[in-house]
N, CA, C and O of each residue as an XYZ file, in Angstrom:
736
protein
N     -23.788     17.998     18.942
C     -23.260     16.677     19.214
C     -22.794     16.649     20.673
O     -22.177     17.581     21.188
N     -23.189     15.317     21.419
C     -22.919     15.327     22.790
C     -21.224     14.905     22.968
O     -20.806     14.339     21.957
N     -20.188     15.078     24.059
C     -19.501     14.931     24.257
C     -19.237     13.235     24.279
O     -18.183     12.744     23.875
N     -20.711     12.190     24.981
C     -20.214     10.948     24.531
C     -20.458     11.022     22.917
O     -19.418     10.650     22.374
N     -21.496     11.381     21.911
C     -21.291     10.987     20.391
C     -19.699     11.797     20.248
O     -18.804     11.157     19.696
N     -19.539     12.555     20.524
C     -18.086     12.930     20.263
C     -16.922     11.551     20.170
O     -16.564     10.901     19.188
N     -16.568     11.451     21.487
C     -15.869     10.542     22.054
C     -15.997      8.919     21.604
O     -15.064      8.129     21.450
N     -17.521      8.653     21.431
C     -17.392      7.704     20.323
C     -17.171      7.384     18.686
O     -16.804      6.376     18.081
N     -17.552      8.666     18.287
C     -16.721      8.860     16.596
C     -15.053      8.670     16.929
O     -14.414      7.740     16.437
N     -14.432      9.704     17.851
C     -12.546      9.571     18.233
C     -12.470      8.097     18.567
O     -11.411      7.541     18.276
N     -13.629      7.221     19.251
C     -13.256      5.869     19.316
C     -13.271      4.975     18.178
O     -12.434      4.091     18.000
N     -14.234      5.225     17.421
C     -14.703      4.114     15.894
C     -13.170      4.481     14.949
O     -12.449      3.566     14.552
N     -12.825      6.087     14.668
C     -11.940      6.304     14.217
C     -10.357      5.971     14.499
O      -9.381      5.821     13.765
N     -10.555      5.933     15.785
C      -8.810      4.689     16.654
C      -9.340      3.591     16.423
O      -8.536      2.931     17.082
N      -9.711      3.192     16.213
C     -10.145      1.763     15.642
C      -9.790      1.143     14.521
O      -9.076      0.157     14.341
N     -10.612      2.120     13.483
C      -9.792      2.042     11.788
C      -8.663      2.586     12.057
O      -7.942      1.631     11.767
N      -7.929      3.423     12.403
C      -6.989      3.553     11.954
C      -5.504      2.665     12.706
O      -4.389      2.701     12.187
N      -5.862      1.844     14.121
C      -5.080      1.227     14.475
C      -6.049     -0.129     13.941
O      -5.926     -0.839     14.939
N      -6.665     -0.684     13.279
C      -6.993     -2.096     12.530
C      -6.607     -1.966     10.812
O      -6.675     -2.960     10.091
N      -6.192     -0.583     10.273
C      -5.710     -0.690      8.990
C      -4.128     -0.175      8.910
O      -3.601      0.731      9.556
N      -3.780     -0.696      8.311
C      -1.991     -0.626      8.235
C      -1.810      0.724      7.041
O      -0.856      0.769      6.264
N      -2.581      1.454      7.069
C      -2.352      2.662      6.188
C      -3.404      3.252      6.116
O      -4.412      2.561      6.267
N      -3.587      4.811      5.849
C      -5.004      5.611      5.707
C      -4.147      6.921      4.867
O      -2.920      6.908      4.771
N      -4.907      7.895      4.360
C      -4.663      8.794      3.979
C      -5.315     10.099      3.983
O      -6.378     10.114      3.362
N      -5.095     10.772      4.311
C      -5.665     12.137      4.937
C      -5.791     12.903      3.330
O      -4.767     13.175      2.703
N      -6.966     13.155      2.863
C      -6.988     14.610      2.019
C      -8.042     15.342      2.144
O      -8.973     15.169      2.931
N      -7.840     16.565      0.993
C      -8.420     17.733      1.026
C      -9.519     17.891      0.041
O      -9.395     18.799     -0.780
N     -10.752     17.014     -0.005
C     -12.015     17.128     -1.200
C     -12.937     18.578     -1.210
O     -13.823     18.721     -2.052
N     -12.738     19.288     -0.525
C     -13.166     20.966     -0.542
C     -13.116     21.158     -1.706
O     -12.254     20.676     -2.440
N     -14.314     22.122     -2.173
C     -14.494     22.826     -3.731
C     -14.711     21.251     -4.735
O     -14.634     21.287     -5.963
N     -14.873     20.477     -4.276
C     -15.039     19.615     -5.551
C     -16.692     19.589     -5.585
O     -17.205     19.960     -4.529
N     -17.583     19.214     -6.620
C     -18.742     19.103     -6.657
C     -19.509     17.805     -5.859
O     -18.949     17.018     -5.095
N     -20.540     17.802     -6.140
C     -21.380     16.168     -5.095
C     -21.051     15.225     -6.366
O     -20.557     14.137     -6.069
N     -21.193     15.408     -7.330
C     -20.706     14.626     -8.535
C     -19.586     14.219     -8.498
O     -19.391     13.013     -8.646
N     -18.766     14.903     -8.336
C     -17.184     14.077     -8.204
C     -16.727     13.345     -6.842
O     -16.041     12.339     -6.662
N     -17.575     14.522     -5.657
C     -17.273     13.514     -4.304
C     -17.985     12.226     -4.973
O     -17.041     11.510     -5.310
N     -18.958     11.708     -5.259
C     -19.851     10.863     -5.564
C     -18.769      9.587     -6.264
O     -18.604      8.465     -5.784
N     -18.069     10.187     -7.618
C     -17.247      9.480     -8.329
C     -16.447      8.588     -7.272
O     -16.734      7.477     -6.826
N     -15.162      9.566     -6.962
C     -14.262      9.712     -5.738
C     -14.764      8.518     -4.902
O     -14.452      7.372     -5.224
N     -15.404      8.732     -4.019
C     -16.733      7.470     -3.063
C     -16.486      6.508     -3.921
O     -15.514      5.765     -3.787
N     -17.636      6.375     -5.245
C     -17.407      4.879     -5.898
C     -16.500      4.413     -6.180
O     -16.622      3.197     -6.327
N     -15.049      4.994     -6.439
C     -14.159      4.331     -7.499
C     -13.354      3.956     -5.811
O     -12.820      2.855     -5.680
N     -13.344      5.086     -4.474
C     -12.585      3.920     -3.646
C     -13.377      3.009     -3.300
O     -12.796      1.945     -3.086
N     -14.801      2.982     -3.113
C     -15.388      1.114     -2.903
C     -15.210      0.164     -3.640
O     -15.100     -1.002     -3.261
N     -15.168      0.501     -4.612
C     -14.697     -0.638     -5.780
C     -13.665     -1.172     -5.626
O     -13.682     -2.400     -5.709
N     -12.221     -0.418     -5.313
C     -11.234     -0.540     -5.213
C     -10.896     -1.750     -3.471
O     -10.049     -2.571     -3.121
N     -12.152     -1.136     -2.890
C     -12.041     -1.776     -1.519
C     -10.982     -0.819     -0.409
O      -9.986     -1.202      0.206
N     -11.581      0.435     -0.438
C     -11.199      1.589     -0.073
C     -12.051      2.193      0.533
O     -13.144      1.983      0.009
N     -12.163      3.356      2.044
C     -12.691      3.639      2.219
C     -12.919      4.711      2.859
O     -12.191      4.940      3.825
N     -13.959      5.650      2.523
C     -13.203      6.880      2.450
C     -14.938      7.882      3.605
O     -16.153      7.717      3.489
N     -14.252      8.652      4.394
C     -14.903      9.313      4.994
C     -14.338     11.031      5.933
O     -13.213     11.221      6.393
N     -15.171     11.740      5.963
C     -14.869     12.676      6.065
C     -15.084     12.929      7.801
O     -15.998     12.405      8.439
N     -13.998     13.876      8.413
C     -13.559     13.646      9.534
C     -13.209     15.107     10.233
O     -12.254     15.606      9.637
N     -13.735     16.038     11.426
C     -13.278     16.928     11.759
C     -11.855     16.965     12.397
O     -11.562     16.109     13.233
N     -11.185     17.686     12.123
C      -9.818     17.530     12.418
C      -8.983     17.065     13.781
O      -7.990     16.340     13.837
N      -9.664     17.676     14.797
C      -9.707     17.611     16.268
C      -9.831     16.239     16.221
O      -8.814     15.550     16.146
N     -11.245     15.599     16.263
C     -11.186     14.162     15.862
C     -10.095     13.367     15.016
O      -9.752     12.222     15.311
N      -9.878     13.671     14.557
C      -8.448     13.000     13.530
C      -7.128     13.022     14.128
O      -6.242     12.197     13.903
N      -7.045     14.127     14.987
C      -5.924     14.484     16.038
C      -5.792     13.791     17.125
O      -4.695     13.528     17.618
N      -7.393     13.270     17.812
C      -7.273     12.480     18.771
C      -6.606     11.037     18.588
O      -5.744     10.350     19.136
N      -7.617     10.957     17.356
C      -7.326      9.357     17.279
C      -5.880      8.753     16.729
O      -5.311      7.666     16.825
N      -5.544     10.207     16.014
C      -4.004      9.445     15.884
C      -3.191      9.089     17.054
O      -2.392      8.153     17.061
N      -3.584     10.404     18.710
C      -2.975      9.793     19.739
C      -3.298      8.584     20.257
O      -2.710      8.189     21.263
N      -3.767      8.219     19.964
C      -3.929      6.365     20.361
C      -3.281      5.951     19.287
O      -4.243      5.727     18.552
N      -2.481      5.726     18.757
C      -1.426      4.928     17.817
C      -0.467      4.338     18.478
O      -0.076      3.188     18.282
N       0.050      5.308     19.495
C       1.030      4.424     20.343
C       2.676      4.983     19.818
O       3.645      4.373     20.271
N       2.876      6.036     18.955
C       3.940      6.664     18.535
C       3.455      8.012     18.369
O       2.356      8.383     18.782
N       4.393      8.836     17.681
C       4.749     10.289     17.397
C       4.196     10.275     16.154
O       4.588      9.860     15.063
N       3.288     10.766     16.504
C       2.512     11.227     15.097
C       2.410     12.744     14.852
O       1.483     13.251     14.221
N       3.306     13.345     15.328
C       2.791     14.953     15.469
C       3.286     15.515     14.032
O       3.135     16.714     13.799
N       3.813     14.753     13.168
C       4.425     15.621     11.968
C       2.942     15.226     11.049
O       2.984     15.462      9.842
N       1.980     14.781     11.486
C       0.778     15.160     10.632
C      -0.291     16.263     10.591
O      -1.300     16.331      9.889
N       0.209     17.157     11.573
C      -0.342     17.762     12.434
C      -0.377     19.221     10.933
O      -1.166     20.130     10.674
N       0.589     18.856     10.464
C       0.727     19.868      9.350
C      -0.429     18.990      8.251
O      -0.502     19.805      7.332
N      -1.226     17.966      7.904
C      -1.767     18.092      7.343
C      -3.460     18.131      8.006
O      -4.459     17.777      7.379
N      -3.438     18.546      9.121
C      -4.894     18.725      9.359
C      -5.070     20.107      9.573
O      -4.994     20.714     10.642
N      -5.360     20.624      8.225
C      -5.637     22.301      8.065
C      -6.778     21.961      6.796
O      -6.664     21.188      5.844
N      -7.800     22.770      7.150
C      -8.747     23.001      6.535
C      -9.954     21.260      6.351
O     -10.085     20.344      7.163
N     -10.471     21.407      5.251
C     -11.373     19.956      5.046
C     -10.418     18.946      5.346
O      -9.195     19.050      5.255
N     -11.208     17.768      5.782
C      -9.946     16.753      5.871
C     -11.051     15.108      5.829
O     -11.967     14.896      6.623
N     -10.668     14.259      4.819
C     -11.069     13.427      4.810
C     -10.508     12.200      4.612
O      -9.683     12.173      3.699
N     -10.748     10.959      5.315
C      -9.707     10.002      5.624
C      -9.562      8.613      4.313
O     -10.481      7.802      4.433
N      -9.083      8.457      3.757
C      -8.968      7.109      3.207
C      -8.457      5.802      3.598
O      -7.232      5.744      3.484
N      -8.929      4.886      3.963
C      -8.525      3.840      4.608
C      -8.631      2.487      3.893
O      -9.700      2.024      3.496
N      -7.349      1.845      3.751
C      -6.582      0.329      3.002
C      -6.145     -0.006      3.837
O      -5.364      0.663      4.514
N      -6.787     -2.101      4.275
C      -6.214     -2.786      4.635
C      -5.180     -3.762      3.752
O      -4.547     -4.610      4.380
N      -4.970     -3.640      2.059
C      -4.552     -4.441      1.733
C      -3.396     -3.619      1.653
O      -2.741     -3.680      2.694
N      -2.840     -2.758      0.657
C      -1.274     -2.027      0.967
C      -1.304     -0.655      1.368
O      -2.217     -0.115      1.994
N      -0.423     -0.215      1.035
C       0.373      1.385      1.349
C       0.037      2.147      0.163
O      -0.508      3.250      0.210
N       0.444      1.410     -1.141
C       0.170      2.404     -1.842
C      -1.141      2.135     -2.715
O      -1.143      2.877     -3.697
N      -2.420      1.174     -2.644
C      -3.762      0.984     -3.013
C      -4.493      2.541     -2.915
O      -5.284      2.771     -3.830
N      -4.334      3.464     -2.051
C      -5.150      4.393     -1.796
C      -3.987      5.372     -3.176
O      -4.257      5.486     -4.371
N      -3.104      5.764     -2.660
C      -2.208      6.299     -3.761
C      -2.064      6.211     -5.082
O      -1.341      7.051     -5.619
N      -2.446      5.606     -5.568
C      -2.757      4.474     -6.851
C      -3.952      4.921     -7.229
O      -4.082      5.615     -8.237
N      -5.405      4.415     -6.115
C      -6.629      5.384     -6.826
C      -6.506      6.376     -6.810
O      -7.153      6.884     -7.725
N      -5.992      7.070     -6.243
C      -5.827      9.126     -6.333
C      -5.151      9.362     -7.721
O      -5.618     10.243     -8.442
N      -4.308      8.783     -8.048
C      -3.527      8.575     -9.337
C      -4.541      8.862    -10.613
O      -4.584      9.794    -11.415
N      -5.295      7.727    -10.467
C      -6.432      7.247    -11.468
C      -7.258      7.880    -11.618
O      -7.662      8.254    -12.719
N      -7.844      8.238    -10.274
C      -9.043      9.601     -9.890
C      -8.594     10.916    -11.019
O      -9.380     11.544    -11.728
N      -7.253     11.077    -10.938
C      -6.399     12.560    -11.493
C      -6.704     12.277    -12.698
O      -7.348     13.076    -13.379
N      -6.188     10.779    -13.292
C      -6.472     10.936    -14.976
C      -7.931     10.531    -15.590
O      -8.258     10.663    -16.769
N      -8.627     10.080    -14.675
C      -9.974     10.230    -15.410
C     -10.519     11.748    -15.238
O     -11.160     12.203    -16.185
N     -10.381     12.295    -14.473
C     -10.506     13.893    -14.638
C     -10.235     14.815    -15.531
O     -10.766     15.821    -16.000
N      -8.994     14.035    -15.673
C      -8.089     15.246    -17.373
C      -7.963     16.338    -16.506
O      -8.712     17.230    -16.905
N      -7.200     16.751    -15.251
C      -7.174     18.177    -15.128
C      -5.858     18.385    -15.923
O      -5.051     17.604    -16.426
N      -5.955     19.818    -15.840
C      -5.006     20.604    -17.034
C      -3.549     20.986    -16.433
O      -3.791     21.170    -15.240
N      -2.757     21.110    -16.548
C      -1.299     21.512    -16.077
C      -1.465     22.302    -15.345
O      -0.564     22.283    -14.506
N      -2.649     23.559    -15.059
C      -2.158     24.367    -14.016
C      -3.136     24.301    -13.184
O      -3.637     25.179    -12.481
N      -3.399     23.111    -13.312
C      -4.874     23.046    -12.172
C      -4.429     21.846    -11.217
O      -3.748     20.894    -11.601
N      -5.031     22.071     -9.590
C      -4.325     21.164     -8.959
C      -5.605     19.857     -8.638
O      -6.763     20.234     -8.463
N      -5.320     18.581     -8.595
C      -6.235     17.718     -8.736
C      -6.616     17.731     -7.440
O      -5.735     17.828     -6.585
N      -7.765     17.651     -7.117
C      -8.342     17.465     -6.393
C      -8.960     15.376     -6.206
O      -9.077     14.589     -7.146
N      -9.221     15.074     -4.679
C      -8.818     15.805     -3.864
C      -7.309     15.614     -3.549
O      -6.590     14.755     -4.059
N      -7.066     16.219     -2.952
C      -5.545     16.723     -2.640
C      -4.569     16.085     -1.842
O      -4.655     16.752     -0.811
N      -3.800     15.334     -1.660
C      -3.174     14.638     -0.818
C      -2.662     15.247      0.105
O      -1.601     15.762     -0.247
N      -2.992     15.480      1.405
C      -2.322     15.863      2.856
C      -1.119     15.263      3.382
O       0.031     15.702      3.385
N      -1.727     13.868      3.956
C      -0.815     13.639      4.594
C      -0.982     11.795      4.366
O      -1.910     11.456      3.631
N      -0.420     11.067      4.762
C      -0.433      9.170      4.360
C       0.783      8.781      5.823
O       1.866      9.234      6.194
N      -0.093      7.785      6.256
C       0.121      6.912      7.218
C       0.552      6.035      6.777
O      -0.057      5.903      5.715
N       1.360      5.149      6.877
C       1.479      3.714      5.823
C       2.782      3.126      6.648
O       3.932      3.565      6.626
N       2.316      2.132      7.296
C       2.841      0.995      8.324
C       3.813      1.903      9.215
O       5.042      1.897      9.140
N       3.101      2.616      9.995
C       4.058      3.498     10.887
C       4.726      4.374     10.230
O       5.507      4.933     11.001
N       4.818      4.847      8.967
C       6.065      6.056      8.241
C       4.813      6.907      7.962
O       3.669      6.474      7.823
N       5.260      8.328      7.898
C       4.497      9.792      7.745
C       4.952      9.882      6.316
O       6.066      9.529      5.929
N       3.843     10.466      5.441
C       4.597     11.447      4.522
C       3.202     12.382      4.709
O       2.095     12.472      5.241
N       4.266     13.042      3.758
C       3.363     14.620      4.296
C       3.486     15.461      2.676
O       4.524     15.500      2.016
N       2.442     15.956      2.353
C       2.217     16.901      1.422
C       1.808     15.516     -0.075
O       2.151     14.348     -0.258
N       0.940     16.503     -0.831
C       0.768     15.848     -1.941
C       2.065     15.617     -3.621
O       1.838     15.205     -4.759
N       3.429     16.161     -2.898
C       4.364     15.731     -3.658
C       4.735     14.270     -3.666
O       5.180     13.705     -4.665
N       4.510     13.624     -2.379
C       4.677     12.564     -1.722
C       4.040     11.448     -2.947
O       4.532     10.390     -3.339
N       2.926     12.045     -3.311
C       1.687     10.686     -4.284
C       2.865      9.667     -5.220
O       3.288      8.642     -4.685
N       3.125      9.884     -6.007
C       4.073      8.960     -6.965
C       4.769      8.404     -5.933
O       4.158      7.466     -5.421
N       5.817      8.643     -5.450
C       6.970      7.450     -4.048
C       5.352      7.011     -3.494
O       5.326      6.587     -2.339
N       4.957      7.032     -3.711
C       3.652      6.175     -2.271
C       2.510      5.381     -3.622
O       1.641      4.606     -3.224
N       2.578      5.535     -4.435
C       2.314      4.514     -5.616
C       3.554      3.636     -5.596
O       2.870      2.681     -5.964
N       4.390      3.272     -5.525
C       5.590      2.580     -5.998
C       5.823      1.567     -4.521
O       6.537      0.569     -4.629
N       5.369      1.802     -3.573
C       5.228      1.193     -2.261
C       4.735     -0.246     -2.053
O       3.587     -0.661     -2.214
N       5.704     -0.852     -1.707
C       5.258     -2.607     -2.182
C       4.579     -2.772     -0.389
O       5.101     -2.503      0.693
N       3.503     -3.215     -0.676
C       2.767     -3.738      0.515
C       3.393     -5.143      1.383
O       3.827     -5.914      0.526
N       3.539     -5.590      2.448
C       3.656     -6.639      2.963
C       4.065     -7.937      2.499
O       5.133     -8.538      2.606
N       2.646     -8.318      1.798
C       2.618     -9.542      1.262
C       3.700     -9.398      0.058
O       4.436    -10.362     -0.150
N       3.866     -7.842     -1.012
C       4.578     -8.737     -1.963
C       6.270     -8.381     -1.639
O       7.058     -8.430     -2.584
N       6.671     -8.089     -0.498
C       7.917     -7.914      0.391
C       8.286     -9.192      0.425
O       9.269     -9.684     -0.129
N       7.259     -9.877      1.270
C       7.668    -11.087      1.726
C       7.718    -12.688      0.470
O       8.203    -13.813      0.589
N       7.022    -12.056     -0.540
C       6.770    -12.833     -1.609
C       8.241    -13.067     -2.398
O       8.797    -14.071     -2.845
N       8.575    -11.707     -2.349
C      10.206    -11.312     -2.897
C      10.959    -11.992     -1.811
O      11.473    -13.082     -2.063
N      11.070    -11.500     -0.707
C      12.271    -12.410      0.194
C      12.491    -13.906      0.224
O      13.501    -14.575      0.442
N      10.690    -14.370     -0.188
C      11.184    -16.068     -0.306
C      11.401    -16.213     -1.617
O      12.367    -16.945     -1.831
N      10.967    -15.870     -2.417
C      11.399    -15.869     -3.974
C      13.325    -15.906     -3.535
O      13.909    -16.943     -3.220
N      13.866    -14.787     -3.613
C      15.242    -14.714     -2.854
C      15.985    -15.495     -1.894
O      17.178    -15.423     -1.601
N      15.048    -16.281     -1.436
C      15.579    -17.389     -0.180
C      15.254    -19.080     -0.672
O      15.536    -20.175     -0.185
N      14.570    -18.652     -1.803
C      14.569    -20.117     -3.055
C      15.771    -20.266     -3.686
O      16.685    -21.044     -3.411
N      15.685    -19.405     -4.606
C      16.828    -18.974     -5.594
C      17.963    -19.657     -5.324
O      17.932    -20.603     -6.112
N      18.836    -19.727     -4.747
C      20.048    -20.363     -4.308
C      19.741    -22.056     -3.813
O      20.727    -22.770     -3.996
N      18.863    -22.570     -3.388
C      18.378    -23.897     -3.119
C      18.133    -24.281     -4.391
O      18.539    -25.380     -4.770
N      17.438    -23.442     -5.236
C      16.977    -24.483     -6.407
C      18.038    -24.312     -7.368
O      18.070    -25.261     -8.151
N      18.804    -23.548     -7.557
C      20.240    -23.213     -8.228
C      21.268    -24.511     -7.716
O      22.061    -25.007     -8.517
N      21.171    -24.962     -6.408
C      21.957    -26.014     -5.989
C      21.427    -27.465     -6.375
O      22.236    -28.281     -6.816
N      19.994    -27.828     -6.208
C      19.385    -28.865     -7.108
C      19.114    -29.225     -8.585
O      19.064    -30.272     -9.231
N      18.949    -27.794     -8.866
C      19.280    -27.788    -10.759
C      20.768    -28.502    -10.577
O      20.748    -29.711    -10.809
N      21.984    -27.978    -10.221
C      23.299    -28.442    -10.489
C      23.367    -29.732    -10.047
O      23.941    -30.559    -10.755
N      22.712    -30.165     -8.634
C      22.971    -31.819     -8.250
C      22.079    -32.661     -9.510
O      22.590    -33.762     -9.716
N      21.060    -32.429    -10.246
C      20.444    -33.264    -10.899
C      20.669    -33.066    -12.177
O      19.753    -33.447    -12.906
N      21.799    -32.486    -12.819
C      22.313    -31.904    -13.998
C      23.231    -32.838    -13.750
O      23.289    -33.892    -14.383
N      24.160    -32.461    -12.636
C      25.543    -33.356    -12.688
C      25.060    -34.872    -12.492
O      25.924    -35.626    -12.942
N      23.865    -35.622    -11.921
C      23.790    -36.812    -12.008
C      23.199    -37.268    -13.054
O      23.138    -38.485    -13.227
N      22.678    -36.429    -13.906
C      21.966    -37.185    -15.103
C      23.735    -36.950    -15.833
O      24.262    -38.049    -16.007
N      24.362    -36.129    -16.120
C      25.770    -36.701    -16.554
C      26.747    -37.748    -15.734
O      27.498    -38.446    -16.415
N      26.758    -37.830    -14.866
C      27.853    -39.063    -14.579
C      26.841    -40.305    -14.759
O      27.364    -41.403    -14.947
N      25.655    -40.235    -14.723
C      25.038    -41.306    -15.393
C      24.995    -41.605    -16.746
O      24.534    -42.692    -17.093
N      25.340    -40.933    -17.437
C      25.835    -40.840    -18.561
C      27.103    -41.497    -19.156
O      27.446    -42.332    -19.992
N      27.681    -40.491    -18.087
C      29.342    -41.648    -18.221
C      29.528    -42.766    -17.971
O      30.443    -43.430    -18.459
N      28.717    -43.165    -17.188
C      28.810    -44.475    -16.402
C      28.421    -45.500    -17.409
O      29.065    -46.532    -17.597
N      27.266    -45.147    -18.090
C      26.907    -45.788    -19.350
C      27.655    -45.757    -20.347
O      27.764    -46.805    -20.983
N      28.186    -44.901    -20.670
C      28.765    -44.897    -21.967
C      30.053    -45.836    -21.563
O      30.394    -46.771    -22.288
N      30.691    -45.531    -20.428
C      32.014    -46.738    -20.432
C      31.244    -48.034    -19.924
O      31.863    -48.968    -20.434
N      30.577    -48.360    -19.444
C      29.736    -49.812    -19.425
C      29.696    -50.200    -20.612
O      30.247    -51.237    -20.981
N      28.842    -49.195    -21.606
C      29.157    -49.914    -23.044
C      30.106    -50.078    -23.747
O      30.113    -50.773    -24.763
N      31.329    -49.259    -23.148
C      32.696    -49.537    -24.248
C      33.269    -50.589    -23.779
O      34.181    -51.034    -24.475
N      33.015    -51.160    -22.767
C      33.576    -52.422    -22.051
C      32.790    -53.293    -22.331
O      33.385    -54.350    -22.115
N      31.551    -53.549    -22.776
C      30.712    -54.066    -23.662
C      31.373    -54.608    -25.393
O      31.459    -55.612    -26.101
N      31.595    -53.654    -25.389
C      31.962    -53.507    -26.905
C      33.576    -53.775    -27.369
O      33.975    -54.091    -28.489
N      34.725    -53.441    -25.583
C      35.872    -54.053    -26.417
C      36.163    -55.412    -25.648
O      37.258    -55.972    -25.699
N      35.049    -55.896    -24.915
C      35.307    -57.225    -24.078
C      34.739    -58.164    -24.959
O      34.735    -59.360    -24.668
């Protein structure tokens, strides 16, 4: 490979990874072409996307991020292949999840592939203990879905009460209209 095909893979790869708001680094070594194969389909489906990456390359392109990325540096050891979600943080975390239980591996077997390391809106985690907290990771949209939900709440709590209390003093208003009706 020539130094420009070099330099243009470190470019395509700063690309995805500063145009997607999360990626995930793992370890698919020792798995068969059958399961990479699985693995592949179930993240396209998902709208996931997943490719395999020499490390050096992966190192570069995180320096174009524009921050300190060096605590990933511990997960580029050995195979390393990238997963990349534009919709949340934890979409890629979630299929790795799923990947594990359609597998059935056994208690002392470690699922492959392996979680390294996860990028997800500027925060590092590191190691595959990380997977569950990075399933539970509310993406953007439903952050902001919650904050206006939360920034309703109290407005419509104040119009429920103004149109509660006027359908009663309209009430009252009637009812003594009619008793003045009734003792006039």
């Amino acid at each position: 490979m020539t130094r420009e095909e070099k330099q243009t893979l470190v470019d395509e790869l700063s690309g995805k990874m500063q145009s997607h708001n999360s990626f995930y680094i793992v370890d698919a070594s020792v798995m068969s072409v059958a399961k990479i194969n699985d693995f592949r389909r179930l993240a396209f489906n998902r709208g996931l996307e997943y490719k395999v990456y020499k490390n050096t390359f992966i190192r570069k392109a995180l320096d174009t991020l524009g921050h300190d990325t060096s605590e990933m540096d511990a997960a580029l050891k050995g195979q390393s292949g990238v997963l990349f979600s534009t919709e949340s943080g934890s979409a890629p975390a979630k299929m790795l999840r799923d990947f594990y239980k359609s597998q059935a591996y056994g208690r002392n077997v470690t699922p492959k592939p392996v979680l390294k390391g996860a990028y997800v809106d500027a925060s590092i985690y590191i190691g595959s203990d990380q997977l569950e907290g990075l399933t539970t990771l509310k993406g953007k949209q439903e952050l902001l879905g919650e904050l206006i939900g939360l920034l309703q709440s109290p407005a419509k709590n104040v119009i429920s009460a103004l149109q509660s209390g006027g359908n009663k003093l309209a009430g009252i208003l009637k009812t003594l209209s009619e008793k003045e009706e009734v003792a006039g």
